[in-house]
Each structure stands twice: as C-alpha cells, then as structure tokens.
C-alpha positions in Angstrom: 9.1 22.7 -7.3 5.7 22.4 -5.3 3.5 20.8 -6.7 -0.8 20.4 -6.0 -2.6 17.3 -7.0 -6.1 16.4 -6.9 -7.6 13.6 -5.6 -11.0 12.3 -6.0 -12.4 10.0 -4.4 -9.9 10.3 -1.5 -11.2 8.4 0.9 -11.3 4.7 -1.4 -8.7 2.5 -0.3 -6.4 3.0 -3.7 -6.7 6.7 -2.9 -5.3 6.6 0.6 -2.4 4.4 -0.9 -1.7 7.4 -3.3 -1.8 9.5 -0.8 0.4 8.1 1.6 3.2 8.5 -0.9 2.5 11.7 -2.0 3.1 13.1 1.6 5.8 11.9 1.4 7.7 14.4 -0.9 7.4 17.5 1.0 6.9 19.5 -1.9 3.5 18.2 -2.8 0.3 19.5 -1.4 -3.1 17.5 -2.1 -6.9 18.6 -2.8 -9.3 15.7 -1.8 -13.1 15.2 -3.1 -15.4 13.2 -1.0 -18.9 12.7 -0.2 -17.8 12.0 3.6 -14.5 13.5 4.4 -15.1 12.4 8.3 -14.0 8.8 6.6 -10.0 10.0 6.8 -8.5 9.9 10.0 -7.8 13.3 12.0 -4.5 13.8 11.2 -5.4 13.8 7.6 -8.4 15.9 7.8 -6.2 18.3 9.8 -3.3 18.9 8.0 -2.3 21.9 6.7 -0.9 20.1 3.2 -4.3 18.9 2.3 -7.5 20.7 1.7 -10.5 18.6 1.6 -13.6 19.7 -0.5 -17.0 17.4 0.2 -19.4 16.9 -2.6 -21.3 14.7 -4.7 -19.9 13.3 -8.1 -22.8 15.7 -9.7 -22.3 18.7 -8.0 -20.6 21.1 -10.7 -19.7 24.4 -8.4 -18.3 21.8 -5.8 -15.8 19.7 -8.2 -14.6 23.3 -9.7 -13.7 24.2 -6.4 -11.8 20.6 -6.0 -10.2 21.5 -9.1 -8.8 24.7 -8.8 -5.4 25.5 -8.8 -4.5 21.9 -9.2 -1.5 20.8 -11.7 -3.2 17.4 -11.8 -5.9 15.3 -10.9 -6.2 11.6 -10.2 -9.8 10.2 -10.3 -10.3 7.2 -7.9 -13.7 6.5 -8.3 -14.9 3.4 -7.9 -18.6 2.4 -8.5 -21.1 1.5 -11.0 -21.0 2.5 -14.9 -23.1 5.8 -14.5 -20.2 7.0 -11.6 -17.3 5.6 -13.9 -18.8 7.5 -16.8 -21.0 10.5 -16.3 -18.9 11.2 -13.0 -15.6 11.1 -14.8 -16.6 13.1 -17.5 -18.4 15.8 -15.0 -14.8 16.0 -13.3 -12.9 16.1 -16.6 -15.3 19.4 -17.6 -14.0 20.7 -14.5 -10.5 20.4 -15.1 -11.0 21.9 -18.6 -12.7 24.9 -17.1 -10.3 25.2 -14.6 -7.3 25.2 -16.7 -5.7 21.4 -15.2 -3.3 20.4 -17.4 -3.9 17.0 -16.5 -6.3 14.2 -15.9 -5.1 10.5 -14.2 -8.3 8.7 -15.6 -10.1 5.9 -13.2 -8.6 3.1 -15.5 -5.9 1.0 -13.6 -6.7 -3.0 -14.5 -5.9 -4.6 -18.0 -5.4 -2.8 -21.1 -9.0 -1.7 -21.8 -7.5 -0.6 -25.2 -8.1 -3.7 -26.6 -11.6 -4.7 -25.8 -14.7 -4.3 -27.8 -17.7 -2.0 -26.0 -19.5 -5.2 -24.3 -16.6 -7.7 -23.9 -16.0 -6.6 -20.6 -18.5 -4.5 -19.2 -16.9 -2.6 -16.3 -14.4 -1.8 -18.5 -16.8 0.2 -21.0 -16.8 3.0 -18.9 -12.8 3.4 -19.5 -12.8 3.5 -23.1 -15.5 6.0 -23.1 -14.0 8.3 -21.0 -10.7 8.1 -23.0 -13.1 9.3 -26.2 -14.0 11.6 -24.1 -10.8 13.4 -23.0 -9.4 13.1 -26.9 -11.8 16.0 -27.1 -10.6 18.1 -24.5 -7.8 20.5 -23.7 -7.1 18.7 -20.4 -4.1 15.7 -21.1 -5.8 12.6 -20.4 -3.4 10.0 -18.8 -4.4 6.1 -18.4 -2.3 4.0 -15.6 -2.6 0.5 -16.8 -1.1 -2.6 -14.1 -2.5 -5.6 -14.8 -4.9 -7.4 -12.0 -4.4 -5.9 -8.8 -2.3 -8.7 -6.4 -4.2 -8.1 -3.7 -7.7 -9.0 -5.6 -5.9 -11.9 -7.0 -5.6 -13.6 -3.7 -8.8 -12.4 -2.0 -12.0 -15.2 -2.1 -14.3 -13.8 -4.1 -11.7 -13.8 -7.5 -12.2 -17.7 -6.9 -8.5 -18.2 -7.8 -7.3 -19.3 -4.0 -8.8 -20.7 -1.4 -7.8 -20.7 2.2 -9.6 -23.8 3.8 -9.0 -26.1 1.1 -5.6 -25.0 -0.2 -6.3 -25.3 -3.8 -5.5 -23.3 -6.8 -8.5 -23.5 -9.0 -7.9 -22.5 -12.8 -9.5 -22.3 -16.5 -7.5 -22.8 -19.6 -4.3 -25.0 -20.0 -2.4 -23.2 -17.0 0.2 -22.0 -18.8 -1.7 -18.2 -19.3 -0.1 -15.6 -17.9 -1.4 -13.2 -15.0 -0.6 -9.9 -15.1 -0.7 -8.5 -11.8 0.9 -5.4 -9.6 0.0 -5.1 -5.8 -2.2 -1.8 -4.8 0.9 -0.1 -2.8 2.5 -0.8 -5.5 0.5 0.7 -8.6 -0.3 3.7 -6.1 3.6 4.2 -5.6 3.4 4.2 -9.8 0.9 6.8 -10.0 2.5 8.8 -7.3 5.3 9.1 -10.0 3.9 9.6 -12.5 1.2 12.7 -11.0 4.3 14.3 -10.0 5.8 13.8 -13.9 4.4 16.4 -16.1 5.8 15.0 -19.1 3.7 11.2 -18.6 0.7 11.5 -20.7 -1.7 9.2 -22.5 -0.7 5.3 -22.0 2.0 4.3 -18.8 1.7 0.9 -18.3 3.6 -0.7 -15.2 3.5 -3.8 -13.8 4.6 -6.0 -10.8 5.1 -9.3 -12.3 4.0 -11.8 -14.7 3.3 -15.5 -13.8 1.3 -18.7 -15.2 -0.9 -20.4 -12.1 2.4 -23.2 -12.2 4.8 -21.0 -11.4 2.4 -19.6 -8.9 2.2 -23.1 -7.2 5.4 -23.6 -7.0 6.0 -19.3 -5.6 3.4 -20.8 -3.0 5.5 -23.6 -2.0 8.3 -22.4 -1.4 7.2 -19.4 0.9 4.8 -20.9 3.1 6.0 -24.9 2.6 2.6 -25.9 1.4 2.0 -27.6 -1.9 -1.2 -26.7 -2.8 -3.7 -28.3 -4.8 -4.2 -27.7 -8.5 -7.4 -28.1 -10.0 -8.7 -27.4 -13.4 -12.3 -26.0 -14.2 -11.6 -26.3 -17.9 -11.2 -24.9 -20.9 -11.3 -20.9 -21.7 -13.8 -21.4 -24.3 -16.0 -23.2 -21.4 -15.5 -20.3 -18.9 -16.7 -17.9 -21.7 -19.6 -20.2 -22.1 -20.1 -20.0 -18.4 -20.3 -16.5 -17.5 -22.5 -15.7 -20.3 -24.6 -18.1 -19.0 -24.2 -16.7 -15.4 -24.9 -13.2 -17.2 -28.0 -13.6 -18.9 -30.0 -16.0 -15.9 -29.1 -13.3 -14.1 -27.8 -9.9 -15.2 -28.5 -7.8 -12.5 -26.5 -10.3 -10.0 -23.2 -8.7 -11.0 -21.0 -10.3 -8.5 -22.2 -14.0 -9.2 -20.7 -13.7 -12.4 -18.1 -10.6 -12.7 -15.3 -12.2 -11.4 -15.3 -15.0 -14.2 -15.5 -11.9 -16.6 -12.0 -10.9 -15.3 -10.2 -14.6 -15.0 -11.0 -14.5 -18.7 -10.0 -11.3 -20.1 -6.5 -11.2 -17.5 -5.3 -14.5 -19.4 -6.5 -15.3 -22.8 -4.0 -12.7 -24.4 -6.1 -9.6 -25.2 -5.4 -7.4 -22.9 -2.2 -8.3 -21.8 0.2 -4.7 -21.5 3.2 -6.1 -23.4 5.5 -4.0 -21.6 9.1 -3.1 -23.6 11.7 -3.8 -20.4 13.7 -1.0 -22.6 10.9 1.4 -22.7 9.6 1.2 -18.9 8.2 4.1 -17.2 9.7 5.4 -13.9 12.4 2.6 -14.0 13.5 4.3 -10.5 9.7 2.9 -8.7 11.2 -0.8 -7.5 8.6 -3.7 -8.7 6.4 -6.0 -6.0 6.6 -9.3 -7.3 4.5 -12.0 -6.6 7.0 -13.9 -4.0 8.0 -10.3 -2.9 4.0 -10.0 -1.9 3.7 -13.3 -0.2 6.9 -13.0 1.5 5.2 -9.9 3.0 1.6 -11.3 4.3 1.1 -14.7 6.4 -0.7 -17.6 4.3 -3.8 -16.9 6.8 -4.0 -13.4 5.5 -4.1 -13.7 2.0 -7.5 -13.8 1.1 -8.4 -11.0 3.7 -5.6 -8.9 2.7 -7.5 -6.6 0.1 -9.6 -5.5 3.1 -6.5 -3.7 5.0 -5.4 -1.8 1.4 -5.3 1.4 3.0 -5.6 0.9 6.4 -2.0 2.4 7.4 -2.6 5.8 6.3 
C-alpha cells in the first residue's frame, strides 16, 4: 500500500537517517520541510519520490502545504525551546487542519514522562507538546530510545576521552545507560511511520550497560583497558550543574551535558522496556559492542559528526 510521510526538518542528520530507510521500501513516497533544501544532495532534491517544500518553522501557508496529503509526519527539529515548542505545535495545527492522522513528535532521548517541568530543561519542551496533542484530533506518537550511542562517545558528553583513554563517571558505576545508536532509532521510527496502528508511547532501545561493563566491551574490541575514574557521587553532580547553571545560565553547553549524565542514570527516566511487549520485534537491535565493532577506536568521539553523511 503506498504510503506518504512527512518529514520536517529533513535535512538534520537524524532526518537523513530516517530517510535513507524509508527509500528503501519502494512504496513510500516522502514530503520534506526545510529552510534550505540546497543542504540535501542532488539526487535527493531530484527525485521523483520526494517533494521538498522550503519554509520557516513559522510560516503557516508553507507547513500546510508540507502537510498535505501526508499519512504521517515525523518532526525532527532540533533547536532551542521556542523551535521545540511553538514550532511543534505550529506543525501539529497543520496536521490537524490538514486531516494527518498522525504526528511522530520531536521527543527521541529518555522518558521525558517522568520528569518534572524544570528537572531537565530541554526536555520541557517534550512534555508540553504531548499536552498539547492530547487536545487534538491528530494521534500524537512519542519514540523514546534512551541516550543516543553516538552522543554517548562523542567529547563533549565528557563520558570518553580519546587522548587520555579514560572513562570518567558519577555515581557508584553500577547505573545503567540506556542508549540506541542514531541508524538505529531512525531504522525504529522508519517502522513505526509506516505502522498506522503505533500510537502514543513506543519505546525501543539498543542496549543497556553500567560504565563496567562498558570497560570491559572496550577491552575486548579494541585491546585497550581503559582508565576508570570517578567524579563522585550523583548527589555531587546534581550539586554541580546547578552550580554550573545559575553562574551561568545562558552558557548552555558548559553545563547541559552534566544535566543529561544525570537524568540517563539515576533511575527516573529509565524506559523499563517488557522484552514480551517490544515494539517492531522484526527491527534487529545495535548493541553497544555491535557499535564499536563497527567504528575504529580513533573515530569514536568524532563519529556523531558523519550521522548522516551516507545518504
């Protein structure tokens, strides 16, 4: 049965991973939104299975056009609160006026469910848009996978250096990370765009892994033991990036990655996933010595930056 699904923000690097698997059931046809659609390569821009509509995330006549005659839409925005929110919801009017029956909501990392407005701040902007489709006649759907793998290795999470080899941590080391690559989670949402039956809540995930078992995942892969070293306690790292926060507040990045190590691994927003009650059993799960079997040790923390890039 053929199938159209709408992409915005089809240029970001999760959206290109979406689409690549998308084209490949030749059933499926795709509307893009972008601000810049000369950012895809030729072929894309050029094919006759994808129409490309360019626009702001404001611009109400251009996302109906986006949105028209679409069976679903996936929202890959990616950008500050006021995108994530007022964008979102612009784009979810849209759909509503347009008759989509559903709506794959920006959500993707931890299980914003189970934070408080303010615990994690780049996560408000989930929870309000949820609200926000409970109102409306479009079928809101929220892909939840963890921490994105790729993220997890890449410098600025401050889990893994390259130089130095070490594994730094907070807490006792035996929290688990939650964590699904980017091809991966995309192939996930691929399914479950083309599922007309997933609605609300379809949580999937790549693996599960304390920073031990990581360690010891490292060494055997690449023969290198690395270094473990402890930062200390959870309730000290929530101490921290408070403190980071209010010196600083509008210095996001100088403390936003501490926000995250905390809420992927003191419990709350674990997904809890039912191995009997998984979603799209058939969509084969990266683990995290699948992942580093497939990149070189010097590529790890640069890896994030080639999401994408195949398309």
């Amino acid at each position: 049965m053929a199938v159209t699904v709408g992409i915005a923000g089809i240029t970001g690097k999760f959206a290109r991973c979406i689409l690549a698997n998308l084209l490949k059931q030749p059933s499926v046809t795709v509307r893009g939104y972008c601000r810049d659609p000369t950012k895809l390569p030729p072929s894309i821009q050029s094919s006759p299975r994808i129409h490309l509509t360019k626009g702001e995330s404001g611009d109400v006549q251009a996302l109906q056009s986006f949105v028209r005659g679409t069976d679903v839409v996936i929202c890959c925005y990616l950008g500050d609160n006021q995108l994530m929110t007022d964008g979102q919801k612009k784009l979810i009017d849209a759909c509503e006026l347009e008759g989509v029956k559903r709506y794959i909501a920006s959500d993707y990392t931890l299980d914003f469910t189970k934070l408080e407005y303010g615990q994690l701040p780049s996560k408000d902007p989930m929870k309000a848009v949820k609200d926000y489709l409970s109102t409306k006649s479009v079928e809101g759907v929220h892909v939840l996978i963890g921490a994105f793998m790729d993220t997890f290795w890449s410098q600025w999470f401050g889990i893994w250096d390259p130089v130095k080899v070490p594994f730094s941590y907070w807490g006792t080391g035996e929290e688990a990370w939650e964590s699904t690559s980017y091809e991966n989670a995309a192939e996930f949402v691929s399914a479950v765009a083309l599922d007309d039956c997933a609605i609300g809540m379809q949580k999937f995930l790549g693996d599960r892994k304390n920073i031990f078992q990581l360690a010891e995942l490292f060494e055997r892969v690449y023969g290198v033991k690395p270094k473990l070293e402890r930062l200390g306690s959870l309730d000290e790292l929530y101490k921290r990036m408070h403190q980071l926060k209010t010196q600083d507040p509008q210095n996001i990045f100088s403390y936003l990655n501490l926000f995250y190590q905390y809420y992927c691994t003191n419990g709350q927003t674990y997904l809890n996933i039912d191995p009997e009650k998984e979603e799209h059993p058939d969509v084969k799960r990266v683990t995290f010595e699948d992942y580093l079997r497939s990149h070189s040790m010097e590529s790890l923390a640069t890896a994030v930056q080639s999401v994408g890039s195949t398309l």
